[in-house]
LUMNUKE-963509 format. One record per residue (C-alpha): x, y, z. Coordinates in pm, 1 decimal. Each point is the difference from the previous one (the first is absolute). Example, Ala and Ser with C-alpha at 12.3 -4.5 7.8 and 13.67 -1.06 7.14 Angstrom:
! residues 2
<node xx="1230.0" yy="-450.0" zz="780.0"/>
<node xx="137.0" yy="344.0" zz="-66.0"/>
END
This chain:
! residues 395
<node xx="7322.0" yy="-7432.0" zz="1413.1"/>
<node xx="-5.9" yy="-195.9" zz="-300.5"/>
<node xx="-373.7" yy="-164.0" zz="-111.8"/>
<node xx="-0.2" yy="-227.6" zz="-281.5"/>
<node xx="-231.0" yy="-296.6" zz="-151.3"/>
<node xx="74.6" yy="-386.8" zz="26.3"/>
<node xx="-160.5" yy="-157.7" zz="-272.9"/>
<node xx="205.0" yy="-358.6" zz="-90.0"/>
<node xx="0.4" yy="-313.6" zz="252.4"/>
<node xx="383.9" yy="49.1" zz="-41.1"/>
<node xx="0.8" yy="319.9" zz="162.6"/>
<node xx="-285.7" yy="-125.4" zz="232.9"/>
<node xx="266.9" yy="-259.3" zz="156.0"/>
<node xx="253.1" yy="250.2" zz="124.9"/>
<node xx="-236.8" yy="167.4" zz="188.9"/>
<node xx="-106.2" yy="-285.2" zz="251.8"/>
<node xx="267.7" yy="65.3" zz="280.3"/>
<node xx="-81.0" yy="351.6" zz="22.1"/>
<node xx="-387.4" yy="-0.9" zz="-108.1"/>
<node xx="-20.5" yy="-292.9" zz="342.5"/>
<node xx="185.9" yy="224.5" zz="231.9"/>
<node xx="-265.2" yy="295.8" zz="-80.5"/>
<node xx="-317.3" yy="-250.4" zz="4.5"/>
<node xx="83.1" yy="-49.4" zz="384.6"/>
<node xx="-227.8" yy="-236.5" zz="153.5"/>
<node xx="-333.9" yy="-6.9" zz="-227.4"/>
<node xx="60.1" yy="-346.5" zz="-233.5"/>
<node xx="-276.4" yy="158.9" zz="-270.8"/>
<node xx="280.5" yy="278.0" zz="-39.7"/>
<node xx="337.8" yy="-246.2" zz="-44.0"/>
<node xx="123.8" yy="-88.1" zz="-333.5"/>
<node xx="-52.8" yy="-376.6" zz="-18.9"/>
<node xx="-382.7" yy="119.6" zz="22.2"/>
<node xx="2.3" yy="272.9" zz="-278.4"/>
<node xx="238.9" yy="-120.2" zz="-220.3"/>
<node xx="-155.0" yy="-328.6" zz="18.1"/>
<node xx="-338.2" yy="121.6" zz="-94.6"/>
<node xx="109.8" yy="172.9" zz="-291.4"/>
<node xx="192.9" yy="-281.0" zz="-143.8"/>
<node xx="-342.7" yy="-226.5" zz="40.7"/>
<node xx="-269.1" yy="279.9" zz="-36.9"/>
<node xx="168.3" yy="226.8" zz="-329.8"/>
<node xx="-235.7" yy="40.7" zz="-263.5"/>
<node xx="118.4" yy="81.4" zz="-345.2"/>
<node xx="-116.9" yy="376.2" zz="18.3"/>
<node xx="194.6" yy="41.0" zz="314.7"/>
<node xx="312.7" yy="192.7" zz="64.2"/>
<node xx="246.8" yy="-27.3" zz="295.4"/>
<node xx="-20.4" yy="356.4" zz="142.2"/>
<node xx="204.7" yy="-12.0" zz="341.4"/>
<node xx="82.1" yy="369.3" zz="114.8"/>
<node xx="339.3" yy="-44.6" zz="213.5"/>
<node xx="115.4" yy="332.5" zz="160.5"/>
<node xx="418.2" yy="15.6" zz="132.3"/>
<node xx="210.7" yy="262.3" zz="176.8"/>
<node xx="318.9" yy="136.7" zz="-65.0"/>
<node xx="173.5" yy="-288.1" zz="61.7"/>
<node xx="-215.2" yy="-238.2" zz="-219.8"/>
<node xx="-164.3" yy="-161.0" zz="312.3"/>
<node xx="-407.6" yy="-130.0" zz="-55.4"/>
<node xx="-217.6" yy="213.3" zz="187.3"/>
<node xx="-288.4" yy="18.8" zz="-152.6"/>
<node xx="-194.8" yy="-310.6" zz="-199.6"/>
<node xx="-387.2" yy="63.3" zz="-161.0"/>
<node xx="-49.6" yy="-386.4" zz="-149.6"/>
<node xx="-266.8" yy="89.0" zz="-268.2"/>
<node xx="-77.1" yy="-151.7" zz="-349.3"/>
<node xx="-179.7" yy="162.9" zz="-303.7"/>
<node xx="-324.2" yy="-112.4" zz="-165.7"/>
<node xx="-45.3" yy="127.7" zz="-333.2"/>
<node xx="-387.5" yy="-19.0" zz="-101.3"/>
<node xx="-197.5" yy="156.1" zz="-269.1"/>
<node xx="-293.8" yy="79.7" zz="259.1"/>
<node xx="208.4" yy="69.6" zz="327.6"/>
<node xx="303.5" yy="141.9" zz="-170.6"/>
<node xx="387.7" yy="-33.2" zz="139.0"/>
<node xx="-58.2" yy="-74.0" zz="415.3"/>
<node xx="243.2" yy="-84.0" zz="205.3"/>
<node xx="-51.1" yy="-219.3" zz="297.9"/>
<node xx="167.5" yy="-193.1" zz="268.1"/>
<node xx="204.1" yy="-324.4" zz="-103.0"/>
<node xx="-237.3" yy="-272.5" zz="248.9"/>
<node xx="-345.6" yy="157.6" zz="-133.2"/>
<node xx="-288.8" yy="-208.5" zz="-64.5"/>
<node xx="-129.7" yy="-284.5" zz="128.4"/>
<node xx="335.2" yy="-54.9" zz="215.6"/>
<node xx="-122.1" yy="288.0" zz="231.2"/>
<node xx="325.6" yy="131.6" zz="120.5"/>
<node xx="-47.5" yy="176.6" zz="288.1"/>
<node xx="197.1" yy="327.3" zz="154.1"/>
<node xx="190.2" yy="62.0" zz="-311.4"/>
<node xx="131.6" yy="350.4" zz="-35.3"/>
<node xx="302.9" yy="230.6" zz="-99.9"/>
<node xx="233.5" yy="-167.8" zz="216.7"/>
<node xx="275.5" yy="265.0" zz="93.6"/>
<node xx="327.3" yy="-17.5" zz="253.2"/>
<node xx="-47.0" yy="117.6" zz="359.7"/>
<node xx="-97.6" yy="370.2" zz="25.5"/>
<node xx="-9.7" yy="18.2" zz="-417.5"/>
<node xx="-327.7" yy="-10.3" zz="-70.7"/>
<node xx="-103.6" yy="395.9" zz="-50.3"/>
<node xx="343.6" yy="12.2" zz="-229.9"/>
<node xx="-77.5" yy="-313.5" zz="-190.0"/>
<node xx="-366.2" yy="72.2" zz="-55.1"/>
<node xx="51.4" yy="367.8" zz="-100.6"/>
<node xx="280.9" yy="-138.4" zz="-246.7"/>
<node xx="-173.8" yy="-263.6" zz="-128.6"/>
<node xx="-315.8" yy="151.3" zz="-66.5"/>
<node xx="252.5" yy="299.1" zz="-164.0"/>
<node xx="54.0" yy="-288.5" zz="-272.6"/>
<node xx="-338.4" yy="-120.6" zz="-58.3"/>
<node xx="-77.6" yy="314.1" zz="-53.6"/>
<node xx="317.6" yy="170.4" zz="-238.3"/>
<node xx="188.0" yy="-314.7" zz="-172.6"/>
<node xx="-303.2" yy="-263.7" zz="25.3"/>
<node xx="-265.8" yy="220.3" zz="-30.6"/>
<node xx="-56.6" yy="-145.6" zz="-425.6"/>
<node xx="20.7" yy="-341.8" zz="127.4"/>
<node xx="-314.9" yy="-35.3" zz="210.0"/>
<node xx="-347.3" yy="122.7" zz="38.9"/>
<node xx="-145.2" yy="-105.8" zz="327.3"/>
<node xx="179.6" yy="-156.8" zz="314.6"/>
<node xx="-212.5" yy="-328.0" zz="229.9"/>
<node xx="95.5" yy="-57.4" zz="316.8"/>
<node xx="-272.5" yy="-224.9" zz="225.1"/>
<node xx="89.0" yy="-164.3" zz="333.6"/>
<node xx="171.3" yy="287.1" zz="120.0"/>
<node xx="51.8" yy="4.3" zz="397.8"/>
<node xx="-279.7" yy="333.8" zz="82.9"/>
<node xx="311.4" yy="121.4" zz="226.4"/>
<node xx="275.5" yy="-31.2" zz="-247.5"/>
<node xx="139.3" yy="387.2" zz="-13.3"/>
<node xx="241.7" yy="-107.3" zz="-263.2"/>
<node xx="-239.4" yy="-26.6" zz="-263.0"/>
<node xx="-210.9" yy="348.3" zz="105.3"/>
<node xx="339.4" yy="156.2" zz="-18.7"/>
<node xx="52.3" yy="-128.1" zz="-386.7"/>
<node xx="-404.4" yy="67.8" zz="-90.7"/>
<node xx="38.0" yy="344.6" zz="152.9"/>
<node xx="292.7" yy="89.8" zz="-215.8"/>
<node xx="-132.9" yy="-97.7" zz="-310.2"/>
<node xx="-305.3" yy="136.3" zz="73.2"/>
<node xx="215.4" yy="326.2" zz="14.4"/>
<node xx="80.7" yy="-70.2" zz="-332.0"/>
<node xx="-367.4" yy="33.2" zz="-109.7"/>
<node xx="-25.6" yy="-386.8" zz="6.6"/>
<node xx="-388.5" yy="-130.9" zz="103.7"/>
<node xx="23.2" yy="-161.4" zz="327.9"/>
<node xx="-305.6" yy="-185.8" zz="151.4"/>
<node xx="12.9" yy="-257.6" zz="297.5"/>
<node xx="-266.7" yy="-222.3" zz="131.3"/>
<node xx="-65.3" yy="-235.8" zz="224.8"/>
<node xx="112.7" yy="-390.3" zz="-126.8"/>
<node xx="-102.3" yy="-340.0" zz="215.6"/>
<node xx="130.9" yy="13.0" zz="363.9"/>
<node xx="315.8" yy="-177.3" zz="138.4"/>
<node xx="-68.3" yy="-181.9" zz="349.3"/>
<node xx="229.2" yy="-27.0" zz="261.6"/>
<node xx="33.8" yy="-183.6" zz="351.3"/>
<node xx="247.8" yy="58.2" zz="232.0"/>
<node xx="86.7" yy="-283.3" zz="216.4"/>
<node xx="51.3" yy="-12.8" zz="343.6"/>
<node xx="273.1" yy="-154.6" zz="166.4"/>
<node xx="-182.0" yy="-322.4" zz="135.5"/>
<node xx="-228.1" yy="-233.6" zz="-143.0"/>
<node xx="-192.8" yy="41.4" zz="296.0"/>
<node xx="-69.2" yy="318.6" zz="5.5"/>
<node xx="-52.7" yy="-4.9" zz="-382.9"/>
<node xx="-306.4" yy="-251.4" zz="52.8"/>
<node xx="-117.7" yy="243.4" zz="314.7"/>
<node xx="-11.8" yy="301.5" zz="-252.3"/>
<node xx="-264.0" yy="-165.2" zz="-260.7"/>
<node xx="-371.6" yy="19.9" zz="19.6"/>
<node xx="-181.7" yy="-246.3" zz="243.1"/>
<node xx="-106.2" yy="-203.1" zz="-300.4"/>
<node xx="306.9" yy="-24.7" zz="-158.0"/>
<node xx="192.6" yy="-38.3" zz="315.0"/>
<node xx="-245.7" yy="-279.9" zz="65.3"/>
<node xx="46.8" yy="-172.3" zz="-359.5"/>
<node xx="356.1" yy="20.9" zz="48.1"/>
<node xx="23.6" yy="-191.3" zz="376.8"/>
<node xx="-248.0" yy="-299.5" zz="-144.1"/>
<node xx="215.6" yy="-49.5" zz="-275.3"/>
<node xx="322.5" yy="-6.1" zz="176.7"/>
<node xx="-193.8" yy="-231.1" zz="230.2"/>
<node xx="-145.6" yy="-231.7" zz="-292.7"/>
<node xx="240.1" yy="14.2" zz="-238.3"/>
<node xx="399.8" yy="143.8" zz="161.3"/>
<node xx="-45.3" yy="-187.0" zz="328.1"/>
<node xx="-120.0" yy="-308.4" zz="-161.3"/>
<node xx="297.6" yy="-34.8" zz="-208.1"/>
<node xx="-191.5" yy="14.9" zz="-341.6"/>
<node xx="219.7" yy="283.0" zz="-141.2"/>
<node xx="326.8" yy="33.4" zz="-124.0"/>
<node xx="163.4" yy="292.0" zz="-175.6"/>
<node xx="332.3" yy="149.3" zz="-95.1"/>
<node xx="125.9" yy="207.2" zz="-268.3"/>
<node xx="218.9" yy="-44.1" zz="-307.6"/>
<node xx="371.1" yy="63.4" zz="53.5"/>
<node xx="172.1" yy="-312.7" zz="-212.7"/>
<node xx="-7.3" yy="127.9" zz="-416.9"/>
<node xx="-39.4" yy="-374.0" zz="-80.0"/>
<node xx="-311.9" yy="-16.2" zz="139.0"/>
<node xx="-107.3" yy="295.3" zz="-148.2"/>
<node xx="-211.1" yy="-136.1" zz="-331.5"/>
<node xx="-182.9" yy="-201.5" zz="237.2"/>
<node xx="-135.2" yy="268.1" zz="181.4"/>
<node xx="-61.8" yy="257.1" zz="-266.6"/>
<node xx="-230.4" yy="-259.1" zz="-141.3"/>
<node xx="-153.8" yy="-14.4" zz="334.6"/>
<node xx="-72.4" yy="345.3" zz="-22.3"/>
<node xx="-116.5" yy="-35.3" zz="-368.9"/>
<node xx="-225.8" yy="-280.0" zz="78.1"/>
<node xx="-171.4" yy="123.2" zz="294.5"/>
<node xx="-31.0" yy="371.8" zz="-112.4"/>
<node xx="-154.5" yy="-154.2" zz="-339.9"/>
<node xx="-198.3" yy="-251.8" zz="194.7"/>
<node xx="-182.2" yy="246.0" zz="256.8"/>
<node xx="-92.3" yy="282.9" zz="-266.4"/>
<node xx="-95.0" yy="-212.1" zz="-253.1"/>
<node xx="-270.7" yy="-124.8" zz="251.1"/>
<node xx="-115.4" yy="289.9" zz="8.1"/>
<node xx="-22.4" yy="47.0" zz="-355.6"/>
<node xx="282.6" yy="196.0" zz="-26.9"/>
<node xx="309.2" yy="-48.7" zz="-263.5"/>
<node xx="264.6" yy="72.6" zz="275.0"/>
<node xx="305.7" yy="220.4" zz="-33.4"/>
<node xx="197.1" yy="-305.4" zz="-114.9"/>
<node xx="-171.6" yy="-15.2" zz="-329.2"/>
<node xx="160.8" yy="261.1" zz="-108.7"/>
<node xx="357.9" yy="-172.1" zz="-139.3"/>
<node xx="165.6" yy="381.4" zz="16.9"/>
<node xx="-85.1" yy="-37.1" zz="354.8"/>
<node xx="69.9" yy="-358.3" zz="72.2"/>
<node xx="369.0" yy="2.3" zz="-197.8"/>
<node xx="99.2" yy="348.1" zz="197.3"/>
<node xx="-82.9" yy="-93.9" zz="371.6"/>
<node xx="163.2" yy="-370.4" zz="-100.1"/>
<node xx="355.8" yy="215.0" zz="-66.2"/>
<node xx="-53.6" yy="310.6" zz="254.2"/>
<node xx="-80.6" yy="-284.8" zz="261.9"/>
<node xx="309.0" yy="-188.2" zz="-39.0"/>
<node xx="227.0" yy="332.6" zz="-12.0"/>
<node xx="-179.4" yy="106.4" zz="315.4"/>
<node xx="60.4" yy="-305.8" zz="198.2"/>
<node xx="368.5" yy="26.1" zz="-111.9"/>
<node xx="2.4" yy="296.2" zz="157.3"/>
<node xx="-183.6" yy="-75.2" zz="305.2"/>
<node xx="-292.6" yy="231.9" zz="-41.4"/>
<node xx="-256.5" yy="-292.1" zz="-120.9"/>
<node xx="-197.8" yy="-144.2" zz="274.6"/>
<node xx="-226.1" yy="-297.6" zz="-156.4"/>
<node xx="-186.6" yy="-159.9" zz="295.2"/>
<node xx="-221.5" yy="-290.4" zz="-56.6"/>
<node xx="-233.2" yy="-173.5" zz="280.4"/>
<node xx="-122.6" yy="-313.8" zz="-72.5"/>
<node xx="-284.2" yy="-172.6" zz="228.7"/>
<node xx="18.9" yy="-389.3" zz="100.4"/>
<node xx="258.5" yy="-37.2" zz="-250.9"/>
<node xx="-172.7" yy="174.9" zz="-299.2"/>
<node xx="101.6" yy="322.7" zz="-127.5"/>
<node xx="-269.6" yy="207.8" zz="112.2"/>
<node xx="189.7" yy="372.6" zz="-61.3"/>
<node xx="232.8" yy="192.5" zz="-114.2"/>
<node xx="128.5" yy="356.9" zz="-15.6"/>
<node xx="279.2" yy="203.8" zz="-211.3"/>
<node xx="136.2" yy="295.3" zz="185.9"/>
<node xx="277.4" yy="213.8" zz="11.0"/>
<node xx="216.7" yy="132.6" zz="297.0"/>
<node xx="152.1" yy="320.9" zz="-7.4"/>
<node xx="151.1" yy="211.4" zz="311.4"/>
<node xx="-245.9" yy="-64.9" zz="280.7"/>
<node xx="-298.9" yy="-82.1" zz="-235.9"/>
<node xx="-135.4" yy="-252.5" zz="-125.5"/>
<node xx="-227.1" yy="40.1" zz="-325.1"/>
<node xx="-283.1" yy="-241.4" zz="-99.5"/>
<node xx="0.0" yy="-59.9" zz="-393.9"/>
<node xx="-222.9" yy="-287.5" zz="-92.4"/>
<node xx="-115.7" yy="-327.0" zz="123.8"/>
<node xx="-176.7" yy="-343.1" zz="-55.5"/>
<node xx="-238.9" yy="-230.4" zz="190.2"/>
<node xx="-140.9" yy="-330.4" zz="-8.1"/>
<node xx="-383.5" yy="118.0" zz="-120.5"/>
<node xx="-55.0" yy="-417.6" zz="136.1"/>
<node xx="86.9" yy="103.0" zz="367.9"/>
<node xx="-171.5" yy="278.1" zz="17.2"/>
<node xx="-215.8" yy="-88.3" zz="272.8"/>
<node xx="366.3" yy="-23.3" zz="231.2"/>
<node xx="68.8" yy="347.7" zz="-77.3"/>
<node xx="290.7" yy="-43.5" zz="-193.5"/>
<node xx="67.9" yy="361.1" zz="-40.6"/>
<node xx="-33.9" yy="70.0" zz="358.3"/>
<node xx="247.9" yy="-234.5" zz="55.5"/>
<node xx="224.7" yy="91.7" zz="-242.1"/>
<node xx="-34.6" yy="386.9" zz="183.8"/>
<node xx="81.5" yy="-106.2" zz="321.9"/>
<node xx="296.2" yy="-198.9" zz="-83.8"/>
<node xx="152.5" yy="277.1" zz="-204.1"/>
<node xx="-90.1" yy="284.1" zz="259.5"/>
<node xx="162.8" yy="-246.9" zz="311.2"/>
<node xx="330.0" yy="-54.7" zz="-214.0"/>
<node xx="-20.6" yy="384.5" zz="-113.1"/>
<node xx="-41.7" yy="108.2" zz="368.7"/>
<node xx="299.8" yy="-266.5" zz="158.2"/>
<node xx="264.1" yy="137.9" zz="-275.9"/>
<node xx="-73.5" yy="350.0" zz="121.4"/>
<node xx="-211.5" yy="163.5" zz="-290.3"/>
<node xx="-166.8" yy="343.1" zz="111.0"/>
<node xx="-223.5" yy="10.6" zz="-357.9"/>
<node xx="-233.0" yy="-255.7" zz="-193.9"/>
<node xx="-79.3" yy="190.0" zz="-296.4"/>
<node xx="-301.7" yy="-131.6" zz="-237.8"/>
<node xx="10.4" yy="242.8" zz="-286.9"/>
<node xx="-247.5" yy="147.0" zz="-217.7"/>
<node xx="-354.7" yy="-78.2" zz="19.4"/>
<node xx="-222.9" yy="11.5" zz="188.8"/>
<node xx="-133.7" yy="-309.4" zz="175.6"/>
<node xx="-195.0" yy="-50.0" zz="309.5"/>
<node xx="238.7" yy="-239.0" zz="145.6"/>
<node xx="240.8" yy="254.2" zz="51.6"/>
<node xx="-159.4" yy="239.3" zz="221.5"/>
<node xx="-150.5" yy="-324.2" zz="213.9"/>
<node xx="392.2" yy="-78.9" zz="59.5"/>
<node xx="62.3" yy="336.7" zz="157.8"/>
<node xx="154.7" yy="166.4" zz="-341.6"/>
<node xx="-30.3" yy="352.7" zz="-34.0"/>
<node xx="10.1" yy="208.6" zz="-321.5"/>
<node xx="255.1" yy="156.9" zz="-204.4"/>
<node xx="-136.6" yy="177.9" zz="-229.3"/>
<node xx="122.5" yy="-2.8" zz="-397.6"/>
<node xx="41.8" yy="259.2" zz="-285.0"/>
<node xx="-42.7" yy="-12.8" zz="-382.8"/>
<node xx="214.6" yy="256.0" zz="-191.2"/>
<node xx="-121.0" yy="127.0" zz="-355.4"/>
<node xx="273.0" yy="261.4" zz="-142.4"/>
<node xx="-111.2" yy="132.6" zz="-358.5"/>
<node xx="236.3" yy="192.0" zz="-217.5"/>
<node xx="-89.7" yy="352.9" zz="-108.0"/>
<node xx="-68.5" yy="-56.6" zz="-300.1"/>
<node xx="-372.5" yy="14.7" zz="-197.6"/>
<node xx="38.7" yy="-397.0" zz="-121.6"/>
<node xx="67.0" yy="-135.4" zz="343.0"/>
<node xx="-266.8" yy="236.2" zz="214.9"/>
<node xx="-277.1" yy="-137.1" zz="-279.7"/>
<node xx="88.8" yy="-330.7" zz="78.1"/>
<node xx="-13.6" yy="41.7" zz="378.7"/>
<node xx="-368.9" yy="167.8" zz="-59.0"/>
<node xx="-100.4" yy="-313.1" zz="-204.0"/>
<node xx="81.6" yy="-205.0" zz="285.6"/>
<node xx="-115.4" yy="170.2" zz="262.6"/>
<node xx="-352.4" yy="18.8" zz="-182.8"/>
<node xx="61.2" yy="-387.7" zz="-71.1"/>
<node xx="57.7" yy="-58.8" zz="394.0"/>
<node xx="-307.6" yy="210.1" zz="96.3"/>
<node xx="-239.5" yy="-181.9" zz="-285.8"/>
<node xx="169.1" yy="-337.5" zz="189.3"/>
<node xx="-94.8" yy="148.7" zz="358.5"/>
<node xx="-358.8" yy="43.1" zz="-124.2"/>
<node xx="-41.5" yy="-327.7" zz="-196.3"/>
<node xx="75.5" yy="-181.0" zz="323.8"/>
<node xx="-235.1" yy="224.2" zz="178.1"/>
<node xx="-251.5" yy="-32.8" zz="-153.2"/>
<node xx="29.9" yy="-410.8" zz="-9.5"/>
<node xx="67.1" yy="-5.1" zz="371.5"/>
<node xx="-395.1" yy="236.7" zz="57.6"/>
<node xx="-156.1" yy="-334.4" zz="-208.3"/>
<node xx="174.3" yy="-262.2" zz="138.4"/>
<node xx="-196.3" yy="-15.8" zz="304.4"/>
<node xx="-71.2" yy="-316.5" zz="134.8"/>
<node xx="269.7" yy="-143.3" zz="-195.6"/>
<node xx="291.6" yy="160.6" zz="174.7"/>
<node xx="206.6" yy="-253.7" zz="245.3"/>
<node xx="-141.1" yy="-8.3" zz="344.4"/>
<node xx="258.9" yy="162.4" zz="183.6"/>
<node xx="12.5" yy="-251.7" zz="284.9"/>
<node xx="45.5" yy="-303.9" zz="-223.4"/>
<node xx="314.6" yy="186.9" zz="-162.5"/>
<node xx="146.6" yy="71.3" zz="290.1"/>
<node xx="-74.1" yy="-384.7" zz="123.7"/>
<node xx="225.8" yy="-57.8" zz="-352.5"/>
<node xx="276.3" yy="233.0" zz="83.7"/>
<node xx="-10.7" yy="-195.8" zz="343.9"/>
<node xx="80.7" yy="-270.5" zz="-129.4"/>
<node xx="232.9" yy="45.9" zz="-270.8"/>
<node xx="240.1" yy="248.4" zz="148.5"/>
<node xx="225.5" yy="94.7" zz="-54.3"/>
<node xx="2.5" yy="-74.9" zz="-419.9"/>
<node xx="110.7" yy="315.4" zz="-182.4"/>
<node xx="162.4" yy="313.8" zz="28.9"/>
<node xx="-44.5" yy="311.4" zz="-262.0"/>
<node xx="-256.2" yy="200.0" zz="-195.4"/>
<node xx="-246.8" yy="-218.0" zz="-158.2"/>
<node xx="-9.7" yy="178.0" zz="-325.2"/>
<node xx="418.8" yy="-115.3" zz="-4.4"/>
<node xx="-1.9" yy="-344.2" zz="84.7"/>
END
């Protein structure tokens, strides 16, 4: 097996036939998301560092998308192209069928013989808990005397649907269930909503700034800058989006309410799922439950086309649990060289972490009475879901 490093957008572009057919269903893991996020998201101290891995007869089978961040203070760390405040979700080593113990024993062979000069410590966070590909790579460079330490990141939620509508409404809580059947009654029955989902490519400026506007427009009401306001962020999902509705993997559904646009969510299909990204509402309408709407037209449509999974993603909201989503549990990865350098850096931040842990700790004993009432926050998530998906220290 041959292993090797990508590190030009030239050589980048011949890999997108091969790199899709090994991504398989997860859109977070295809190329037009990666290599898209590099070519908006590269810093000047960053270095392309794809690890490809081929058999005998030159075939991909084996792709580790990573880039390198050289710092003074954190040293040469590789990490997965889609990092940051994107959150990419279920990224991995992705292998061919039945490959993965070769790939991951060869390419951790290479980080650890001809790369082993070239980096210090190797990132990984919103790794699936179950994915055995990556425990097969950490164990064999642990083998190789490399520090290994996994913990627990921010939870991915899933729901799987049923095969009805019906019987999805009969499955939720008596509250919900009941919120649910008054607004079908008040607002679907009455005729007040309408909804669809983006499919024409001319229309599709007009509805990203639907989603711009309305994502801004809700968080900033709550005195938040939005995910928008970052230009990194706004410039990449205004290319990926586009590439991914080529490809028929975007689903951008929008619900408006007596004519105005009331909501509006970006999601992307792949296989049976479906996976919830980010959204918008109309903070104005708030009182008509514009996210609930916006929910139960996406789940209907989701359920009538046959979807088994609505996935939300990382983080850890209320909403999701109220909707019937159950966890599925994520991993950080932390891999530090053997070497005296990289172990005194990893000490330094560990002891920077637990300082932050205590900090916090200590704020949270004296905040008392000033800490949110628990009820009244819940009352807000209510209201507003569903808004955003992903850690809150990304986006």
């Amino acid at each position: 097996m041959q292993v090797e490093r990508i590190s030009t957008k030239a050589e980048l572009e011949t890999l997108r036939t091969q790199w899709n057919r090994l991504a398989g269903d997860i859109p977070f893991r295809r190329f037009e998301w990666l290599a898209t996020w590099w070519k908006h998201y590269r810093q000047p101290r960053w270095d392309l560092f794809v690890i490809t891995a081929r058999n005998e007869d030159g075939e991909l089978v084996g792709l580790l998308p990573l880039y390198l961040n050289k710092t003074l203070l954190g040293g040469r760390v590789l990490r997965f192209l889609g990092s940051g405040e994107v959150c990419s979700d279920y990224l991995t080593l992705l292998t061919a069928e039945g490959m993965q113990r070769e790939v991951a024993a060869q390419v951790g062979n290479w980080l650890a013989d001809e790369a082993r000069a070239k980096w210090d410590s190797l990132e990984l966070v919103g790794l699936d808990g179950s994915d055995a590909t990556i425990s097969l790579l950490a164990e064999h460079l642990q083998s190789c005397r490399y520090d290994v330490h996994f913990r627990p990141g921010e939870n991915c939620w899933r729901l799987e649907l049923p095969s009805t509508w019906a019987d999805f409404v009969a499955s939720l809580s008596k509250s919900r269930r009941e919120r649910v059947r008054k607004l079908q009654r008040r607002s679907f029955d009455a005729g007040r909503v309408t909804s669809g989902v983006l499919e024409n490519p001319d229309e599709f400026d007009c509805y990203f700034d639907r989603l711009f506007e309305l994502h801004q427009k809700r968080r900033n009401s709550l005195g938040e800058p939005g995910c928008f306001a970052s230009k990194e962020f706004e410039s990449f999902h205004r290319d990926v989006m586009q590439q991914m509705l080529s490809l028929g993997i975007l689903r951008l559904w929008w619900t408006n309410l007596d004519g105005t646009p009331a909501a509006i969510e970006y999601t992307l299909k792949g296989g049976d799922t479906v996976y919830f990204y980010q959204s918008g509402i109309e903070p104005q309408l708030s009182k008509e439950y514009p996210g609930w709407l916006s929910t139960i037209c996406s789940f209907r449509a989701s359920i009538e086309q046959g979807v088994r999974y609505f996935d939300f993603m990382r983080g850890d909201e209320a909403y999701k649990a109220s909707w019937g989503a159950t966890v599925r549990p994520s991993t950080e990865l932390r891999i530090v060289a053997p070497r005296i350098a990289p172990r005194l850096r990893y000490s330094a931040f560990r002891t920077r972490k637990l300082l932050g842990r205590f900090k916090r700790a200590v704020k949270n004993r004296f905040r008392g009475s000033k800490r949110l009432d628990s009820s009244a926050n819940q009352n807000r998530i209510e209201t507003a879901e569903p808004e955003l998906v992903g850690s809150p220290a990304e986006t």
